[in-house]
N, C-alpha and C positions, 0 to 999 in steps of 0.2 A: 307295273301297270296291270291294271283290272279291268279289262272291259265290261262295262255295264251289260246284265242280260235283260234288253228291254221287255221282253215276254213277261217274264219274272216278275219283271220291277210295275209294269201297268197292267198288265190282264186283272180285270176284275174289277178293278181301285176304279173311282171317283176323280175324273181330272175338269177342271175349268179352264176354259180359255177363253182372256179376255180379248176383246179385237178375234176372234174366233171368223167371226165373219169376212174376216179380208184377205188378202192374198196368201200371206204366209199363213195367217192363222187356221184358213178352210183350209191348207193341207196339211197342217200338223193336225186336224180335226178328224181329217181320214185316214190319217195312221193312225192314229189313237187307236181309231176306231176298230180298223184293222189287228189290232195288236190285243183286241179283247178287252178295253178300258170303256168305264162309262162317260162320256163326255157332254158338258155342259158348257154351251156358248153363251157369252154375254157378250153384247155388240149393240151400241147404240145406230149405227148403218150411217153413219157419217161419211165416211169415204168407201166402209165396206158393203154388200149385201148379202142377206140369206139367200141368196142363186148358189152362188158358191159353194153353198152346202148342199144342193142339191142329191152330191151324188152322195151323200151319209145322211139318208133319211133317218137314222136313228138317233141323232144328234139331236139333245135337247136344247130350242134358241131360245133365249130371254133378250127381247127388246130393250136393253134397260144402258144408260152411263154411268161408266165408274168414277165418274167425280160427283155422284150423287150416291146418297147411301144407299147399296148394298138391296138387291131382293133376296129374298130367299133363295140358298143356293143350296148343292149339297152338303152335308153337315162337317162331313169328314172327308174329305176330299186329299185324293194321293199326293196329289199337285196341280197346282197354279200358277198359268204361263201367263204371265201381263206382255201382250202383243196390241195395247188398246192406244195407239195412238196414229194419229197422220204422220205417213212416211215419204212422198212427193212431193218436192219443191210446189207444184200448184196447191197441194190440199193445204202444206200446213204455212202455206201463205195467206192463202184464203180463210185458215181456220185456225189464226196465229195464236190466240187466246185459247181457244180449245185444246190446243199441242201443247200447249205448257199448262193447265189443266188437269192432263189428262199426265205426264208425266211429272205431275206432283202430287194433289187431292189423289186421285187417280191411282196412282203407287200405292198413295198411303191408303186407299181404302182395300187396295188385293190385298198388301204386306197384313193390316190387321187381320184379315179372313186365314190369310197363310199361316202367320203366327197362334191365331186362337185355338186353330183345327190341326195344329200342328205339321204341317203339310211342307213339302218341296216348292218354293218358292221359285221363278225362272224369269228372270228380268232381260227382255228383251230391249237390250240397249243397242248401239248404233258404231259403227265408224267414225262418223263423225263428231264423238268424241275427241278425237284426236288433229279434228279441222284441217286446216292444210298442214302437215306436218312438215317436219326439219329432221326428222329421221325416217328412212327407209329401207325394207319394211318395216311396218308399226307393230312393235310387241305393247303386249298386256303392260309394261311398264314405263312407259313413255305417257308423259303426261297430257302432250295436246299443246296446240296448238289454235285456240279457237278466240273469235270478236266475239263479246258478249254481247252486245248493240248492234250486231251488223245485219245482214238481210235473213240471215239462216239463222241464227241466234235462237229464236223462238222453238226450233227442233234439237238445236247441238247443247242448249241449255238446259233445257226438258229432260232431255238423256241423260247429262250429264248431273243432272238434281235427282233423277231417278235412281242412279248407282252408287250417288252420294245415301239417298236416302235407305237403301239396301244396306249398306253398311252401317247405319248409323241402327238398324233397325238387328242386324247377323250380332254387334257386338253389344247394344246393349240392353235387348231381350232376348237373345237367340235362338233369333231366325233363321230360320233353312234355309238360306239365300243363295241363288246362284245367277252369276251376271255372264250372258252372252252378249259378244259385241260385234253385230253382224254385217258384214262387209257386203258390198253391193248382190243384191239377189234378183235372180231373174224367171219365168215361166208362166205356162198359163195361169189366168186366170189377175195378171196383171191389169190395169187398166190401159185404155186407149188414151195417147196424149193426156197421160200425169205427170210429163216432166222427166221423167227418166229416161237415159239416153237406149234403153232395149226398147219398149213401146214405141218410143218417138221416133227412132231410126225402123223400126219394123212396119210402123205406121205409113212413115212418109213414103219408106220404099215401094209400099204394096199400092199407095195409092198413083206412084208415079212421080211422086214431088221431090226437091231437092232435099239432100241430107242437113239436115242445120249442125254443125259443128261449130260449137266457140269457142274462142280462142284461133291458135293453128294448130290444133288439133293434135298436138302431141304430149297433152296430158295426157296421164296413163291411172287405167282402172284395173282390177280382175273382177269377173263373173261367176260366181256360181251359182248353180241349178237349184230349182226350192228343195226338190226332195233331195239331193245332199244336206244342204241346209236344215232342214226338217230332223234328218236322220242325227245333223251336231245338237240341235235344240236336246231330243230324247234320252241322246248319249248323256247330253249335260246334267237333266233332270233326274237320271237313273245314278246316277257317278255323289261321291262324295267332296266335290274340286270344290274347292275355296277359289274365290279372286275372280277377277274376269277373264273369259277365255274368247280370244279371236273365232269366228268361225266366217268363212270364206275360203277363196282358190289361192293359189301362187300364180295364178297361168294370166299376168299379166299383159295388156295388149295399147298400144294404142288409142287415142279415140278415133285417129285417122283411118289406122288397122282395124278398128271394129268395122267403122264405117264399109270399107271394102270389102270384108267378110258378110256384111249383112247385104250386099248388093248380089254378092256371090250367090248367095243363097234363096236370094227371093229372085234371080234372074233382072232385076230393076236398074234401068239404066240410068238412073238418077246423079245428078250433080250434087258437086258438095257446094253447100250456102254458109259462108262464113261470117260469125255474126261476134260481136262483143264478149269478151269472156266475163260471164259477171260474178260478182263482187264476191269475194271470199273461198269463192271454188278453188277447189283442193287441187295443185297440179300433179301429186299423186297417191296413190291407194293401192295399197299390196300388205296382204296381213306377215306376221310373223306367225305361222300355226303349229309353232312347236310344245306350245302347252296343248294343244288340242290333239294333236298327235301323240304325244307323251302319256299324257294323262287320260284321255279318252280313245286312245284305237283311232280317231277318227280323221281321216283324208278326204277329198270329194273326188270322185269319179267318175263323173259324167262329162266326156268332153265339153268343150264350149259348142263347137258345130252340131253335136245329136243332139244336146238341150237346146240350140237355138231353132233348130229344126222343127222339135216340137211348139216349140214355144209360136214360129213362123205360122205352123197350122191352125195353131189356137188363133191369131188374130186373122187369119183368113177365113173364118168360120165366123166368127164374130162379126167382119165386118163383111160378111155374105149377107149377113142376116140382118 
């Protein structure tokens, strides 16, 4: 194993990030940034915004969608992370057409920029790849599990067309493709009530209100922190790894057990509200990260409690304001 030296691999280079403006991708903007790379966001602000970028005023944004052609970007760029699509049960509900879009047109219009400019290509693909699975936990080689017609279809499809089309693109023009398959992520700069159970449990707590939990809440997720996350995305982009690589925690918990951990922590005396488990939800989520360990050096480190801690203050400020 070779750990990638991300210094090395980005100070200086040229990197695009599409979906730049949204959660994951404003902080992979401010590593970059930090890391001495010139960074160029494209972000049509659909579910993301340029707030987010706030704190990297030197970040170049372009208003623009990548399921339309392409503005002028940099010419030669190190690498291109396609992070351009809705990732919240609400957004890519609401913006069902759009999700599948943007992980098809979408792909194909980074992959052509990737390929021309001959660049590091990093396809931000999903767990949900592998829908409710029947093996656990989910390695890279496990096929899925997923409804093609069913409520979620429109995101687990979109992904799943997206690292079809990565590969169709690595073997037969060779592209520099590399596919992360990112397991539930958490931290600021999340949204309020997007449907994910850290907001929505962080939300309800702080305001007082009952926890919603569906099902009986003993479906089981893991959490990892963004910048662990962040830190697999660069490793990934830096590294020479073929195939898809898991990136998330092992540190799986209940939903029940989050739920009391998140009471713990914001002090809220909040009830749990038990509501219909709906349709297609995974009853569980726990990566295999031993190609990502193997192959990339990379573990995540940041407990669950000091990342949700932060994360706790981030919406406390927010919903100050």
């Amino acid at each position: 194993m070779t750990v990638p030296n991300l210094a090395d691999f980005y100070r200086g280079g040229a990197v695009v990030i599409a979906g730049g403006a949204g959660f994951i991708g404003s902080h992979l903007a401010e590593r970059l940034m930090a890391l001495g790379a010139g960074v160029t966001v494209i972000d049509n602000e659909l579910t993301g915004s340029r707030k987010n970028l706030a704190g990297s005023p030197a970040v170049t944004f372009i208003r623009a969608d990548v399921t339309e052609p392409l503005p002028p970007l940099p010419p030669k760029p190190a690498a291109v992370f396609n992070l351009a699509s809705a990732a919240s049960p609400v957004h890519y509900t609401k913006y069902a057409i759009e999700t599948l879009r943007a992980g098809s047109k979408g792909t194909e219009n980074l992959l052509d920029l990737a390929e021309k400019s001959g660049a590091v290509f990093v396809q931000a693909s999903t767990s949900e790849v592998y829908g409710d699975p029947d093996i656990h936990p989910q390695p890279e080689t496990y096929w899925g599990r997923v409804n093609p017609v069913g409520p979620r279809s429109m995101y687990d499809e979109a992904k799943r067309y997206g690292e079809a089309l990565c590969a169709a693109y690595e073997r037969s023009r060779g592209a520099n493709v590399r596919i992360a398959r990112i397991f539930n992520t958490y931290g600021p700069r999340m949204q309020l009530d997007d449907g994910r159970v850290v907001p929505n449990f962080i939300a309800q707590a702080l305001r007082g209100q009952p926890l919603t939990v569906y099902g009986d809440g003993k479906q089981t997720r893991s959490f990892c922190y963004v910048s662990d996350l962040v830190d697999g995305l660069l490793r990934l982009g830096a590294s020479d790894v073929r195939g898809p690589v898991n990136l998330g925690t092992g540190d799986e918990r209940t939903i029940l057990d989050f739920a009391g951990l998140i009471r713990k922590l914001t002090g809220a005396q909040s009830e749990i509200a038990f509501r219909p488990l709906p349709t297609d939800d995974p009853l569980q989520r726990k990566p295999d990260n031993t190609r990502a360990r193997q192959l990339l050096g990379w573990e995540p480190v940041v407990p669950l409690e000091d990342g949700l801690k932060e994360t706790i203050r981030y919406f406390q400020k927010v919903m100050g304001a």
